[in-house]
C-alpha positions as CSV (number, residue, x, y, z in Angstrom):
1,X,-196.1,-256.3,56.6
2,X,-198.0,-259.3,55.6
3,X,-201.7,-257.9,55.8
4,X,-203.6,-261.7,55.1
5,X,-201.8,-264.6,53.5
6,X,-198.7,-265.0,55.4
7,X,-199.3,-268.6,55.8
8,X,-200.8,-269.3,52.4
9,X,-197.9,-268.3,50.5
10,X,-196.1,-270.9,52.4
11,X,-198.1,-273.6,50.9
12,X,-197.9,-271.6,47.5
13,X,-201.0,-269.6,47.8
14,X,-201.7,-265.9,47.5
15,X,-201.2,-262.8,50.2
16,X,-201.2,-259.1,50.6
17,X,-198.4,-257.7,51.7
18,X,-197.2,-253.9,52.2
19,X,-193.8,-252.5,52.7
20,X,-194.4,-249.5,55.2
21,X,-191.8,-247.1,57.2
22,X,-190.0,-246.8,59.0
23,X,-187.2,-248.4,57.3
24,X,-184.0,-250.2,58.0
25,X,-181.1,-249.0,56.7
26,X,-177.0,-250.7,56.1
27,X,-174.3,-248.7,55.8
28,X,-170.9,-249.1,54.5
29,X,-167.9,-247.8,55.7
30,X,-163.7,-248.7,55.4
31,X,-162.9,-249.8,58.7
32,X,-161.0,-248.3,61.1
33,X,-159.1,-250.5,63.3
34,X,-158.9,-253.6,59.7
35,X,-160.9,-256.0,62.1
36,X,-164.0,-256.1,59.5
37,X,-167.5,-255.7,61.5
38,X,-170.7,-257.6,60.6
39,X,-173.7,-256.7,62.5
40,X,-175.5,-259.6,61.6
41,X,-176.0,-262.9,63.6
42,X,-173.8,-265.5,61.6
43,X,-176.1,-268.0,61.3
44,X,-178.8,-265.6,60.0
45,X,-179.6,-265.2,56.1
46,X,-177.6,-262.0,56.3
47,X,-174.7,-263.3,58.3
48,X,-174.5,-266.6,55.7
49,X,-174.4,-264.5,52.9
50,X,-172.0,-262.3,53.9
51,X,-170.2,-265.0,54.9
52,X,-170.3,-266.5,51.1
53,X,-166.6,-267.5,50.3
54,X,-167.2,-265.2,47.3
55,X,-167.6,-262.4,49.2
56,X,-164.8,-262.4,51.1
57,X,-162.5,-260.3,49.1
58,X,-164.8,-257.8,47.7
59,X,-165.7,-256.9,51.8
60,X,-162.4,-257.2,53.6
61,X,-161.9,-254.3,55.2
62,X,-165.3,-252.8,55.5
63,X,-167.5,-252.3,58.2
64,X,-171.5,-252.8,58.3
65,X,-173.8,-250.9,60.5
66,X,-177.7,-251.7,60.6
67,X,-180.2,-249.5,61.8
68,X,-183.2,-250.5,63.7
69,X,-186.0,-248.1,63.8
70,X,-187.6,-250.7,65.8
71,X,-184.5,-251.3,68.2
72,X,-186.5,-254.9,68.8
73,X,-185.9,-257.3,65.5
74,X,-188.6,-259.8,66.5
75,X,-191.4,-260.0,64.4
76,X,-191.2,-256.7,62.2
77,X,-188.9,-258.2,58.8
78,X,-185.9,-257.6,59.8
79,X,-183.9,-260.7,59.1
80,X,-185.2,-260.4,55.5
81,X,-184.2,-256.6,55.8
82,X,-180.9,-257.4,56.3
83,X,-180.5,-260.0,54.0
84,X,-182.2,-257.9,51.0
85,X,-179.8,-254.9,52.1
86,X,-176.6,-257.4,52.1
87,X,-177.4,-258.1,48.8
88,X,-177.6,-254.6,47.5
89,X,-174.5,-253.6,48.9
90,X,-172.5,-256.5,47.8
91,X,-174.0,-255.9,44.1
92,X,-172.9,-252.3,44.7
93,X,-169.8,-252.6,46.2
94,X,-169.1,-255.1,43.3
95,X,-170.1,-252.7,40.7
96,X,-172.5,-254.8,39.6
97,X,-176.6,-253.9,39.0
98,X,-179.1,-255.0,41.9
99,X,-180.0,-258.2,40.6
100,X,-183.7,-259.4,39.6
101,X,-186.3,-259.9,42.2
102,X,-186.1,-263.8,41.1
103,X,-182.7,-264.3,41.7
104,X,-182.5,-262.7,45.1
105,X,-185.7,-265.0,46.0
106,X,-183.2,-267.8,44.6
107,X,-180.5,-266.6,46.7
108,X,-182.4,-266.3,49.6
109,X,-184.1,-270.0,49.4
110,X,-180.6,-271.1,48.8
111,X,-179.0,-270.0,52.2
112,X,-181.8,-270.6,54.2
113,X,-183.1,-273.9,52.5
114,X,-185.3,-275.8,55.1
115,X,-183.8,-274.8,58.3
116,X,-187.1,-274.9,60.2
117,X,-189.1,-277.8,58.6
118,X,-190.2,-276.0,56.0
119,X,-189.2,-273.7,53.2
120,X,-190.0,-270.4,53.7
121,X,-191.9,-268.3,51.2
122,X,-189.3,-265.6,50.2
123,X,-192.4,-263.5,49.8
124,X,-191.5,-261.1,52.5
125,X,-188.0,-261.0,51.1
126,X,-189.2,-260.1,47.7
127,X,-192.2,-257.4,48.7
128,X,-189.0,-255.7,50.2
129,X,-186.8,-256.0,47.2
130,X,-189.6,-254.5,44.9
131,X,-189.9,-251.9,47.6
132,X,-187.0,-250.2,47.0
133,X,-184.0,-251.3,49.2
134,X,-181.9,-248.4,50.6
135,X,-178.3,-248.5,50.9
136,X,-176.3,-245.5,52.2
């Protein structure tokens, strides 16, 4: 939650931002039926990173369900949610450690570049990093 600065930090300036519950939540499963499912939009950070070539192998086969304590993903960080939780479970799943803040702020401006004029901070994407990102 972005409690003054949201704007700011676009422009490179400072904010104050709190990660607060309820939380999201991805989990992992094999699939059942090997038609992989991804819960995420495809053109969303999540779905593009999912959707990396290099992921491919590592989540063939598995399923992805999100959960939504807020049933409504407008407005309440949920597209960075779900990219910051793809990216812990493909560093999981891949055996590898979660990666630095930095480098999923990298990530993230990489996918999403300037889709909508302008760059978007990241911050949002890496107050949830540092907040703990939960993967069951």
């Amino acid at each position: 939650m972005f409690i003054v600065g949201e704007y700011s930090c676009i422009e490179g300036g400072p904010a104050v931002l709190a990660t607060i519950g309820p939380t999201f939540g991805l989990s992992v499963h094999k699939s059942s039926n090997g038609a992989p499912k991804r819960p995420f939009a495809a053109q969303s950070p999540a779905g593009l990173y999912l959707a990396l070539e290099e992921h491919e192998e590592l989540l063939d086969g598995l399923d992805l369900f999100w959960t939504d304590p807020y049933k409504v993903p407008v407005g309440v960080g949920s597209s960075s949610a779900q990219f910051v939780l793809s990216v812990a479970a493909v560093a999981r799943l891949s055996g590898r450690a979660l990666p630095e803040p930095r480098d999923v702020l990298e990530s993230y401006w990489k996918i999403v570049g300037d889709t909508q004029g302008l760059r978007p901070s990241g911050v949002d994407v890496v107050a949830q990093w540092l907040g703990g990102p939960l993967l069951t």
